[in-house]
VMD Tcl script that draws the C-alpha trace (Angstrom):
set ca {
  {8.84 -7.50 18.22}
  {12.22 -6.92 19.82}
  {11.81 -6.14 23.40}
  {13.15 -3.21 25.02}
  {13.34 -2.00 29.23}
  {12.07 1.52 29.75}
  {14.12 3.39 32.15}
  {11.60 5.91 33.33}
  {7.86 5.99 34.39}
  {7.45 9.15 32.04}
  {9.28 6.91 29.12}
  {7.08 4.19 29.96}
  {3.83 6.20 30.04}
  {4.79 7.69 26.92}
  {4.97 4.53 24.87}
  {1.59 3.08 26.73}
  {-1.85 4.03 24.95}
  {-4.03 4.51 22.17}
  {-3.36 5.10 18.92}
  {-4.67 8.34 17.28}
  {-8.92 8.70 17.38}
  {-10.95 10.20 14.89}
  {-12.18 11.86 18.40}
  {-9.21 13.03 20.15}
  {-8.55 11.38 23.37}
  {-8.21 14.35 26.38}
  {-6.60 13.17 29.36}
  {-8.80 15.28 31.91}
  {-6.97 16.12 35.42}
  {-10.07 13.83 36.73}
  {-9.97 12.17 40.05}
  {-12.07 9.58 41.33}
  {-15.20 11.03 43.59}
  {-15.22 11.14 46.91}
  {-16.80 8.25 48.79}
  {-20.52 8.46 48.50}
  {-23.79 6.14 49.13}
  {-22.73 4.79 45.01}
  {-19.87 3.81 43.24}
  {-19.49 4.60 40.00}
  {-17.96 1.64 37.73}
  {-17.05 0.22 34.49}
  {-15.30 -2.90 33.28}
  {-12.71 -3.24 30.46}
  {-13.92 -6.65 29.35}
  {-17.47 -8.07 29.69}
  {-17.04 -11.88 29.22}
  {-15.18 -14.42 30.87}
  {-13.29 -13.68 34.09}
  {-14.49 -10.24 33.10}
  {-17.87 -11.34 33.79}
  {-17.10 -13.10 36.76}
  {-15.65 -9.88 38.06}
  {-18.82 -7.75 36.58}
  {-21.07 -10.29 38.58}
  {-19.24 -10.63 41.62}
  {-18.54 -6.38 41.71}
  {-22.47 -6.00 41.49}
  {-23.37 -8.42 44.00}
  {-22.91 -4.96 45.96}
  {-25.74 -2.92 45.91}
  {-23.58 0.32 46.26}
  {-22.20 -0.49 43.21}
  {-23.30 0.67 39.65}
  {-22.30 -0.57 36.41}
  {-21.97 2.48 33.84}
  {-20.32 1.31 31.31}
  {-18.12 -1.85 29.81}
  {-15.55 -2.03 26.71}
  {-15.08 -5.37 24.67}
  {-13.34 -5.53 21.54}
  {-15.44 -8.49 20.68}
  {-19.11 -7.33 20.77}
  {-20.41 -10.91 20.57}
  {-18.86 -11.02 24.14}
  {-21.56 -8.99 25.32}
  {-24.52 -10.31 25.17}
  {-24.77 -11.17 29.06}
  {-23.70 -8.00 30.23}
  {-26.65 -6.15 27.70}
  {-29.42 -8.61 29.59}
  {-28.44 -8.28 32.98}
  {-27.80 -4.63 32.78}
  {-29.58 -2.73 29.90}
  {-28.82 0.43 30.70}
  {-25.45 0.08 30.63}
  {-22.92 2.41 27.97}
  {-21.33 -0.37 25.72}
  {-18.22 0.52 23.78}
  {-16.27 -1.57 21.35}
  {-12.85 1.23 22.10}
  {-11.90 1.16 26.06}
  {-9.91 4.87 24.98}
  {-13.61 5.87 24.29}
  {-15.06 5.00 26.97}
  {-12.44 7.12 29.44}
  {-12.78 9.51 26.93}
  {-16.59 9.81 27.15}
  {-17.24 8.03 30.72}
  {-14.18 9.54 33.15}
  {-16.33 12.31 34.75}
  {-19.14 9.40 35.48}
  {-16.82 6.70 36.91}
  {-14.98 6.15 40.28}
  {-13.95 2.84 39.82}
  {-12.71 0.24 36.82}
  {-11.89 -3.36 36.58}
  {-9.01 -4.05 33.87}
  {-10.40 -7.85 33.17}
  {-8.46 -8.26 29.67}
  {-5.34 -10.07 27.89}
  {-2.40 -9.76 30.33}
  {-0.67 -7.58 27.54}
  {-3.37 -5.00 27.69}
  {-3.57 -4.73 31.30}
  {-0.95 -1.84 32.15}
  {-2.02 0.61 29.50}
  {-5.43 0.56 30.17}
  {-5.07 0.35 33.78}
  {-2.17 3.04 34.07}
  {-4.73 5.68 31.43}
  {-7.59 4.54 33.85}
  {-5.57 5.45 36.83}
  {-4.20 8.63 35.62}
  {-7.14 9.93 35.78}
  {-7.81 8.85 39.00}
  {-9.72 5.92 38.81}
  {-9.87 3.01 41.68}
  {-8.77 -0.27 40.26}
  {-9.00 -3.77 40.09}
  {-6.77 -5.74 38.04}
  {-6.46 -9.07 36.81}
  {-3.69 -11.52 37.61}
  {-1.07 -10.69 37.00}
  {-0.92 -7.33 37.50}
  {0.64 -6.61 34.30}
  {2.64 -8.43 31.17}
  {6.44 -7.62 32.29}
  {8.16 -6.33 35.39}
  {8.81 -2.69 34.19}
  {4.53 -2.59 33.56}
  {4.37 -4.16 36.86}
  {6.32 -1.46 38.87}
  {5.21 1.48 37.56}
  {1.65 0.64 38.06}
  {2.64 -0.21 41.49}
  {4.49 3.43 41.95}
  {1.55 5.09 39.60}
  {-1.18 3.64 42.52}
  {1.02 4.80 45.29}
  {1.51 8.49 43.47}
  {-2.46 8.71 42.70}
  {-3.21 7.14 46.46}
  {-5.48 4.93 45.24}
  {-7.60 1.80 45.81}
  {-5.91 -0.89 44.11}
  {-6.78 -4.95 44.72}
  {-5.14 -7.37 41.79}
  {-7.91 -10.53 40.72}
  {-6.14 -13.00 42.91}
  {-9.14 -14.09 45.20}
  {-8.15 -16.82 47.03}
  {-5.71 -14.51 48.82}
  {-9.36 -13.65 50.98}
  {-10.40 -17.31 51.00}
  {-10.24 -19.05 54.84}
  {-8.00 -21.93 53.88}
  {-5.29 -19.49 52.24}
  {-5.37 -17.35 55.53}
  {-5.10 -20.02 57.50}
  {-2.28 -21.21 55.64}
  {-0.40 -17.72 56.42}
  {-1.38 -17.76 60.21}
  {-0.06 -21.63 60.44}
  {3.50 -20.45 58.92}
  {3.64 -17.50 61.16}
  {2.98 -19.19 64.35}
  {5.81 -21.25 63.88}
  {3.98 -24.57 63.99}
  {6.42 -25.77 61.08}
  {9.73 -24.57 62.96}
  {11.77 -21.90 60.36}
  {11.19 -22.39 56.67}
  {14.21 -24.32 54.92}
  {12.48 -24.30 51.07}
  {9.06 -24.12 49.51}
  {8.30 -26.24 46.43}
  {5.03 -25.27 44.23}
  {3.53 -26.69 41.18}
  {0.60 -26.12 38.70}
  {-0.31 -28.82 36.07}
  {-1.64 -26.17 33.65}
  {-0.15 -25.84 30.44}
  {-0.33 -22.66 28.76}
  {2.15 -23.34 26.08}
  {2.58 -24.16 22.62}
  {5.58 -24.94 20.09}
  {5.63 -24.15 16.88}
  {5.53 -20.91 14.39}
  {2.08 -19.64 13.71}
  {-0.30 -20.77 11.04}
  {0.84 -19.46 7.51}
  {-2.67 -18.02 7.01}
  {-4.97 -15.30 7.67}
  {-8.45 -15.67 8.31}
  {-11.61 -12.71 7.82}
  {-11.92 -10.87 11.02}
  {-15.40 -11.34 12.37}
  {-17.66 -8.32 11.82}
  {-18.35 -7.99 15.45}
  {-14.27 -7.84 16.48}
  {-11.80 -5.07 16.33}
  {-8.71 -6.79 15.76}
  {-6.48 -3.98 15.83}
  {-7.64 -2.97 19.30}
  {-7.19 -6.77 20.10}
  {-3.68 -6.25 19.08}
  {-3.27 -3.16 21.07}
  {0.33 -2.41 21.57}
  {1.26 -5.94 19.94}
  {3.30 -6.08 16.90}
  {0.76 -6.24 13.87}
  {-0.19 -10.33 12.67}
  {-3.12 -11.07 10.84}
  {-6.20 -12.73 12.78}
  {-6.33 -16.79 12.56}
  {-9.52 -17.64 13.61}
  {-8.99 -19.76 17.53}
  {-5.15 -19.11 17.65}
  {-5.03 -16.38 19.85}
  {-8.66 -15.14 20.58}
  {-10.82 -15.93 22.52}
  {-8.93 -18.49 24.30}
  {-5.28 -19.18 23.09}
  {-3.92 -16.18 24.01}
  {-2.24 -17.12 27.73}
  {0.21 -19.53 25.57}
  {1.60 -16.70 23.30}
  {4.72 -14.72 24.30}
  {3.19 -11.40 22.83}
  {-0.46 -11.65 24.73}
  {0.06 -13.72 28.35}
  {2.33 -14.95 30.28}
  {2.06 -18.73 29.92}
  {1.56 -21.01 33.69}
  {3.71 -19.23 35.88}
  {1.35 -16.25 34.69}
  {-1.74 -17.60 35.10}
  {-1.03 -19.80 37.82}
  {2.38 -18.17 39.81}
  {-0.09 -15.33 41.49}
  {-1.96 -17.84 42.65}
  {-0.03 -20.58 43.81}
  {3.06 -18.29 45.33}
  {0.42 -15.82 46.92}
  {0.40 -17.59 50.46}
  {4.01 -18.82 50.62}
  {4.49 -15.16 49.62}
  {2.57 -13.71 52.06}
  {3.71 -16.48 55.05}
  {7.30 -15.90 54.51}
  {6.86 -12.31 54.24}
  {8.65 -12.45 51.04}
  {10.19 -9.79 49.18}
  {12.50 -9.33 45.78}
  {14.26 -12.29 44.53}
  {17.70 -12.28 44.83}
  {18.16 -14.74 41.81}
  {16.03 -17.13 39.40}
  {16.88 -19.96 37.62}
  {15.31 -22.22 34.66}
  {16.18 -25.80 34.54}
  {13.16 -26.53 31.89}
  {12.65 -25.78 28.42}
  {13.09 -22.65 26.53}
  {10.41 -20.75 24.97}
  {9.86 -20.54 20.89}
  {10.09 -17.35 19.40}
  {6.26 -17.34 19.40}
  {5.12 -19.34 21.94}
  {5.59 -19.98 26.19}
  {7.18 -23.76 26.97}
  {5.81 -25.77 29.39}
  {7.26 -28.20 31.64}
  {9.08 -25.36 33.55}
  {11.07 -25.96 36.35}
  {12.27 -22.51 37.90}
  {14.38 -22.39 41.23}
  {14.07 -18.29 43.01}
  {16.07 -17.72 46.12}
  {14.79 -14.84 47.91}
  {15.97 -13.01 51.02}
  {15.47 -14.69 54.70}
  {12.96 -13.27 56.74}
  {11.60 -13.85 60.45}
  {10.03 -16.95 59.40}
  {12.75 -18.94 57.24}
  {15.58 -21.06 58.85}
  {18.40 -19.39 56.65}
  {20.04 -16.30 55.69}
  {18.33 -17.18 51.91}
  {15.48 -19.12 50.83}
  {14.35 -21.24 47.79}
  {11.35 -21.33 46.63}
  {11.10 -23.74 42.91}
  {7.90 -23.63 40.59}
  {7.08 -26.33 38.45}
  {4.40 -26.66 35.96}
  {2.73 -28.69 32.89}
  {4.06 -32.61 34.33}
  {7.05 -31.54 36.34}
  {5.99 -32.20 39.76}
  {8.62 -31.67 43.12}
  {11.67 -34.55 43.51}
  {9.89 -37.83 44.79}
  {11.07 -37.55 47.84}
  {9.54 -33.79 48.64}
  {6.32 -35.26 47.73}
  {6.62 -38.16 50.43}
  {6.78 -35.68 52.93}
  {3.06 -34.92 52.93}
  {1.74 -38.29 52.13}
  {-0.95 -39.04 54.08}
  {-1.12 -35.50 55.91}
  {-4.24 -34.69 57.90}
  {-6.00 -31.43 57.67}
  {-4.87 -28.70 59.87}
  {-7.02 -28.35 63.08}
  {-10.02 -26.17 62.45}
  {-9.65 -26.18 59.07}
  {-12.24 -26.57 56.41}
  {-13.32 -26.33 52.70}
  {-13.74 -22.86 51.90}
  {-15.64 -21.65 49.06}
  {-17.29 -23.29 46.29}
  {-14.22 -24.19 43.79}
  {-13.44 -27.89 43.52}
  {-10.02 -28.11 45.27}
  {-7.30 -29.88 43.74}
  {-4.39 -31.22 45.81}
  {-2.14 -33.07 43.87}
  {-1.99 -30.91 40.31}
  {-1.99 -27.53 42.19}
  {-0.64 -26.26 45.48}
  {3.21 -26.03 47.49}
  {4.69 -27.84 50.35}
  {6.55 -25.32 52.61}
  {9.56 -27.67 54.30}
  {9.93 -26.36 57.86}
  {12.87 -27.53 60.64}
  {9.92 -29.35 62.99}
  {7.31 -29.93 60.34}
  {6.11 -29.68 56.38}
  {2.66 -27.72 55.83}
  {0.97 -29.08 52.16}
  {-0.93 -26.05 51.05}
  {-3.31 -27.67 48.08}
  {-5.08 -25.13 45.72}
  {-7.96 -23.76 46.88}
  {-7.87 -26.38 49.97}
  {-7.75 -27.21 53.86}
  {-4.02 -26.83 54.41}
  {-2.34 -30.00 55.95}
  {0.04 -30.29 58.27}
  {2.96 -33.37 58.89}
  {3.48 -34.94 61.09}
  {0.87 -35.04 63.37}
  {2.86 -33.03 65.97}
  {1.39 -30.73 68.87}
  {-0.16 -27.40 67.58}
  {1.29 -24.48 68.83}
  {-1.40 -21.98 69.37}
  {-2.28 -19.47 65.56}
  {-4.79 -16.99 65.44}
  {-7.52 -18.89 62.84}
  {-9.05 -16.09 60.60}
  {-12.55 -15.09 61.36}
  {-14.54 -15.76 57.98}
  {-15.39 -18.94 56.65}
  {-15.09 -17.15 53.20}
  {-13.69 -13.31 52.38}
  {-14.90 -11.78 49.00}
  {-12.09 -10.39 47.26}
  {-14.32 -7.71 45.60}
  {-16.86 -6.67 47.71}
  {-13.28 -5.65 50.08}
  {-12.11 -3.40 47.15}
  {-15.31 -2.17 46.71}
  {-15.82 -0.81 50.06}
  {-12.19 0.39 50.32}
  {-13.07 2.46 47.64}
  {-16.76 3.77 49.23}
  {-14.84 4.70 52.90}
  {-11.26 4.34 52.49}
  {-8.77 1.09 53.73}
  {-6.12 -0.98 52.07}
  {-7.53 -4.48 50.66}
  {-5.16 -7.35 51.31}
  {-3.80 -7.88 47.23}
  {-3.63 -4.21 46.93}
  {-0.70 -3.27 44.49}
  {1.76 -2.63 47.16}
  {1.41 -6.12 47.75}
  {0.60 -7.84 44.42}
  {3.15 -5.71 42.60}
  {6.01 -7.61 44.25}
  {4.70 -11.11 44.16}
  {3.75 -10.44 40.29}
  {7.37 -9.20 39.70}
  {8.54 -12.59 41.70}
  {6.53 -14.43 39.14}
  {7.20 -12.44 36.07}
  {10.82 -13.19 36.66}
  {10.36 -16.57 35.54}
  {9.12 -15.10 31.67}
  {12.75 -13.92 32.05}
  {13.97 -16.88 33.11}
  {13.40 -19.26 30.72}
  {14.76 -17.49 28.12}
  {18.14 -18.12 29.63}
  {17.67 -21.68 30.57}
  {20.33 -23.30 32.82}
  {21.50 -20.11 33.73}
  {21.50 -18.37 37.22}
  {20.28 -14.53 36.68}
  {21.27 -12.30 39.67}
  {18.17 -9.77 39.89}
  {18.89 -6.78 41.46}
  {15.15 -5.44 42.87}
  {16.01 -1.49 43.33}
  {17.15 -1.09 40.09}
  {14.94 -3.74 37.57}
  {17.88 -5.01 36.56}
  {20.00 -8.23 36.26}
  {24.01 -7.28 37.46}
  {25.02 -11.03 35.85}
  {23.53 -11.15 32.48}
  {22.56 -7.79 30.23}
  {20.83 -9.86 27.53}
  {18.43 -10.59 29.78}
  {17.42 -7.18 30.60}
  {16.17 -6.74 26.89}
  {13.16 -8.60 28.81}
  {12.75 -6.49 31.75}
  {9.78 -4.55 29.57}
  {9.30 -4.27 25.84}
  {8.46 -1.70 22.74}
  {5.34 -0.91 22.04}
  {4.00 -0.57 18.56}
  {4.28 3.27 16.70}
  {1.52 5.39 17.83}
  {0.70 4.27 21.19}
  {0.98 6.99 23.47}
  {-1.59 8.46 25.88}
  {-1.26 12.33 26.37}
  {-0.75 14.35 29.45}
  {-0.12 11.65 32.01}
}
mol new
graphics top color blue
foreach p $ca { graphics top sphere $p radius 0.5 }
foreach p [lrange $ca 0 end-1] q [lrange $ca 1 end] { graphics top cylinder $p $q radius 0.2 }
display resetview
């Protein structure tokens, strides 16, 4: 599939959607109900994160599960049990087609590549959303469901829930204060890798009964099904369906040094690792973004660098936090298992370095003074039950799209990136656009296959 930018919303929203129905899709002028004593709900995805997100949505008691799409109905078996009145539909066009006057609220919990057209049809007909990290498969998906949530004022939080955990706040509020001095450069790392080499089996395997490959596919280029390769699991390491580490991982990882530094567009990005097959992502990335100063950094630019799979930072970044204590007041938060050393960033300041592990008590080094931070006031946030009850009386969660639109384009850069290994790309935020290199902005968005468009939106 040759990949293409879109230069308009309207040219975007025309290539996103569903493919003709037997039962004619109708985009209704619906809008999500007012606030009331229940929310309405449905999932796009029932297994998986998915169910994690159905489970943790429903831990409200204002909030009722209606319905839930899965392409794979052997994926929902736990969602029938626990909930067995709910509508279950193997087409996610059917459901909105069928559920939209019943529903005030969706969760897009699929394949990255399927996020932004289910999540921009949802939302056109004015639907409160929750997305899955990240937000979207490329930066010109990314943006216009960022502008599409503003247009439709709606409730929007992205799947990134650590950004309400304690130790991630506290991480913020220690930046902020200035106990670190200004921020000179950040360095952050995730051992996961969600990459492959290599062409595709020369087969094709019989598609299960119970799965609807072609709505697997979605707006993916036609292949035929090889049983493991790309569902239920495989999927994050293929160029077509996720977005390999920096994907997974980057919205994670970046979302407090994003957040502390009060971050906004990169001004350039750079890949010193590994190019990507023409199937598959690489791993062992190493990917250098300098972004615009801010309050909080020492500099009139600075540089944050990702690494994943076994790149780690230079040896002697990593001395820096040997041995660092917790921060004062700090402690575990949640139930996760943190892990310090494969996952996390070290933000270099001029009077101190701040080790921020993954899902951990930050650390600060050296032992200096404290200078007095405002520690958040929850041992724990929940990510969900905050959308939830932005969406039943109104407020902005903290990952709404406003927010995680930005740091997802900051991380979906790096897709670009790699591509063009050893080779500093000038980004140019207002218009989606590199000004250095116009290969690159053949990967800004991408085609769609024929017949995926999603009337009157």
């Amino acid at each position: 599939m040759t990949p293409s930018a879109f230069t308009t919303r309207r040219a975007f929203l025309q290539q996103l959607g569903a493919a003709s129905l037997a039962a004619p899709f109708i985009a209704r002028n619906l809008h999500a109900a007012a606030p009331s004593r229940v929310l309405r709900h449905a999932s796009f995805g029932a297994a998986g994160m998915a169910w994690a997100d159905i489970q943790s949505l429903t831990s409200n008691p204002f909030v009722k599960l209606v319905a839930v799409a899965d392409v794979d109905l052997t994926r929902i078996k736990q969602v029938r049990e626990a909930f067995p009145d709910v509508k279950v539909y193997q087409d996610w066009r059917q459901l909105l087609d069928k559920e939209a006057a019943q529903l005030d609220s969706v969760n897009v919990s699929t394949p990255d590549h399927m996020h932004a057209p289910i999540a921009a049809a949802a939302m056109g007909l004015g639907k409160h959303c929750y997305c899955q990290k990240p937000l979207a498969h490329n930066l010109r998906e990314t943006r216009l469901l960022t502008e599409l949530a503003r247009e439709k004022k709606l409730v929007t939080q992205m799947g990134i829930q650590i950004h309400s955990y304690k130790v991630y706040r506290q991480a913020v509020a220690i930046v902020q204060s200035g106990v670190i001095g200004k921020v000179k450069e950040v360095h952050t790392w995730s051992s996961k890798k969600w990459g492959d080499a290599g062409r595709p089996p020369e087969k094709s395997d019989p598609v299960p009964d119970s799965l609807n490959w072609d709505l697997w596919l979605g707006v993916a280029a036609e292949r035929p099904f090889v049983k493991g390769y790309y569902h239920p699991g495989n999927w994050r390491k293929r160029l077509d369906f996720g977005t390999g580490t920096f994907g997974d991982m980057g919205c994670h990882i970046y979302d407090p040094v994003f957040k502390a530094l009060a971050l906004t567009s990169p001004l350039s990005v750079r890949s010193e690792g590994p190019a990507p097959d023409p199937w598959n992502w690489s791993i062992n990335a190493r990917i250098r973004y300098v972004f615009p100063g801010t309050a909080y950094t020492a500099d009139k630019t600075v540089a944050v660098t990702w690494y994943d799979g076994d790149e780690r930072p230079p040896a002697e970044i990593q001395a820096l936090i040997k041995d660092a204590p917790p921060a004062e007041g700090s402690g575990r938060s949640g139930k996760r298992k943190a892990d310090p050393d494969n996952q996390g960033s070290i933000v270099i300041g001029t009077n101190g370095v701040l080790h921020i592990p993954h899902v951990s008590a930050p650390k600060l080094y050296p032992t200096a003074k404290f200078k007095d931070y405002v520690l958040p006031d929850r041992e724990q946030g929940h990510h969900w039950t905050e959308w939830a009850e932005a969406c039943m009386n109104g407020g902005k969660p903290g990952a709404n799209f406003d927010y995680a639109g930005p740091l997802t384009e900051a991380v979906l850069l790096g897709s670009v990136a790699v591509r063009f290994p050893q080779t500093t790309l000038q980004w140019n935020g207002a218009k989606l656009q590199f000004d250095n290199e116009r290969a690159a902005n053949a990967y800004v968005g991408r085609s769609y296959r024929p017949g995926w468009k999603i009337p009157g939106i």
